[in-house]
N, C-alpha and C positions, 0 to 999 in steps of 0.2 A: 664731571666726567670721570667713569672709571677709567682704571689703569689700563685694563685689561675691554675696553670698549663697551657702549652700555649696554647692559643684560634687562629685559625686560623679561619679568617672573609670571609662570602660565597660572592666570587666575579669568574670571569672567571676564574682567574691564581691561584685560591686556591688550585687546584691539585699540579701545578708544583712551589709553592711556598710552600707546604707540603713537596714534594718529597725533595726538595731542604732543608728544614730545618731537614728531618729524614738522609739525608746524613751527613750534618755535627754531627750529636748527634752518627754515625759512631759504631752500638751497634745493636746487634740481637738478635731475640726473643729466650725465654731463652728455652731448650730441654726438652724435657720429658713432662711427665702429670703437670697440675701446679695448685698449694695448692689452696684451697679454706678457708672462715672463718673459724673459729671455728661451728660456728653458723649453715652454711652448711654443713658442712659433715657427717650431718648423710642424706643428700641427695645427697651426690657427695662423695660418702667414696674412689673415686679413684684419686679425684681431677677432673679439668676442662681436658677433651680427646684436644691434639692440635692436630690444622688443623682441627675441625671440625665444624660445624653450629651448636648450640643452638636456638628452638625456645621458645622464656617466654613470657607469656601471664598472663600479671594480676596487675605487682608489678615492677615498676621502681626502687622502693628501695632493692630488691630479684637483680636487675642487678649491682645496685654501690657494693651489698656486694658482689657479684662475681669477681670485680676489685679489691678488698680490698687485698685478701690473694696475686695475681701475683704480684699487686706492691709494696707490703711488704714485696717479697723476691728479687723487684732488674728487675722486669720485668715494660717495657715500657707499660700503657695501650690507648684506643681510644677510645673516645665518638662519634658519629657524628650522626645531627639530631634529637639533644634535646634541642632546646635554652631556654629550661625552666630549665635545667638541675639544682640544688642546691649545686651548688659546697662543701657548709658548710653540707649537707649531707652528701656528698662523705666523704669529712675529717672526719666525725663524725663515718664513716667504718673503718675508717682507712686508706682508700684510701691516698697514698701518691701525694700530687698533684704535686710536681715536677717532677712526673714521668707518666702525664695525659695530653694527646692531645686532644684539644677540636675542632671539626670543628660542628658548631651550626646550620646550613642550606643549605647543600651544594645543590646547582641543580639538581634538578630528574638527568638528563642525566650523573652528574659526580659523583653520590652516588657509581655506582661499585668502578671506578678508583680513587676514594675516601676513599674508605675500604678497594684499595687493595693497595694504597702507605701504609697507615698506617699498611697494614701484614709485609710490610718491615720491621718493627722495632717493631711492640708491639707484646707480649706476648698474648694478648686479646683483643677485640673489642667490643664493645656496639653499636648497631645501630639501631636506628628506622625502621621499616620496610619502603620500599622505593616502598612497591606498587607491581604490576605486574613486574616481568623480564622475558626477552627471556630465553628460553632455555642456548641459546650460552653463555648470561651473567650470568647465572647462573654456566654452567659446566667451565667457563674460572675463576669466581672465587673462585671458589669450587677448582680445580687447584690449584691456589696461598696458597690457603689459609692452603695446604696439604704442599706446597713444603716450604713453610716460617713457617708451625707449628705454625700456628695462632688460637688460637679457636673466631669461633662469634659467638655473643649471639645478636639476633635480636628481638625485643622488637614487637614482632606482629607475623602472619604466618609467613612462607618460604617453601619453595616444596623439599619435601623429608628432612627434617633435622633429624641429628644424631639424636637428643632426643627433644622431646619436655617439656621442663617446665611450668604448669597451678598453679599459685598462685591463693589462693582464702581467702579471707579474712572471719575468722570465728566466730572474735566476738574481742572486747575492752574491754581495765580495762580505768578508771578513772572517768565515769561519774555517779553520784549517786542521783537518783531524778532528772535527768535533771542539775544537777550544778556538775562543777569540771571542767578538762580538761584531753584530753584524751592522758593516759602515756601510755600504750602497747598494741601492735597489735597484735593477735593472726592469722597466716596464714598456713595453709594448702599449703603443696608441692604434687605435683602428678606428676613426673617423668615417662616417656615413653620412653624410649632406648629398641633400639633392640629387641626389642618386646616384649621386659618386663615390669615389672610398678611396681614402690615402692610408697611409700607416706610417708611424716612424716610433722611432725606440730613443729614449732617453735615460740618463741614471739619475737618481733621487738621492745624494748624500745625507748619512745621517743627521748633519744641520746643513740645510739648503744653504 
């Protein structure tokens, strides 16, 4: 186990060298709605819906703290297609990283079958948006991702997703006259599910 959660590196056999390592770890993604931070719930007061798509547009850091609460109760999470990703962020959620799959750039062509070995075993997914998909790839893992009780949260559009999340960053504490440095982010949530819309504003300190 790395320290830092394990990195699976973007080459041909990183699908079935995935698949292959979420067999042996022999563990399934955990039932029911699943917790979110503290920090989020007054934007997610039911928890993360599994098995469904998340789209968040705004806030990379809004996605590690939605890993935070699954794998703090014991749930597997998955990154893929962030190699900038800041792992000492994640920790900084809380995110457990011994319980964090990283695949950092996997191949346009093997991003579905990429996200869908990872529904086998995590709790939750993170994934950059991968662009344009067919129809087919999209209803095949829309599928998976109902039958394994997966939720993904895709870090850009998606077509037709459960809810859409729009971070927007509303203003900073720490700079004063132009000197200081900057301790807390002030952001705005604007939730869209089922054709509803909440909003609430939270702050993001320089270490959560």
């Amino acid at each position: 186990m790395f320290d830092y959660g394990e990195v699976i590196q973007p080459f041909p056999d990183a699908v079935s060298d995935l698949q292959e390592m979420l067999q042996q770890r022999g563990t399934t993604p955990a039932a029911g709605a699943l917790p979110v931070h503290p920090r989020l719930a007054p934007a997610f007061p039911s928890g993360l819906r599994p098995g469904v798509v998340y789209s968040l547009v705004g806030s990379v850091s809004i996605a590690l703290a939605l890993l935070a609460g699954p794998s703090q109760h014991g749930a597997w999470c998955g990154v893929v297609g962030l190699p900038d990703l800041g792992v000492e962020a994640a920790a900084a959620w809380g995110v457990d990283l011994d319980r964090l799959v990283l695949v950092p750039a996997p191949e346009p062509p093997q991003w579905v079958s990429t996200v869908a070995a990872l529904a086998e075993v995590a709790g939750v997914v993170v994934a950059a948006s991968p662009g344009r998909l067919s129809g087919g790839e999209v209803q095949r893992l829309t599928a998976r991702l109902r039958t394994r009780r997966t939720s993904l949260v895709v870090i850009g559009p998606w077509e037709r997703p459960a809810a859409t999340v729009r971070a927007t960053t509303v203003g900073w504490d720490g700079l004063a006259q132009g000197h200081g440095a900057l301790t807390r982010q002030h952001v705005r949530l604007d939730i869209t599910e089922r054709h509803q819309q909440r909003s609430c504003c939270l702050t993001i300190p320089e270490t959560p």
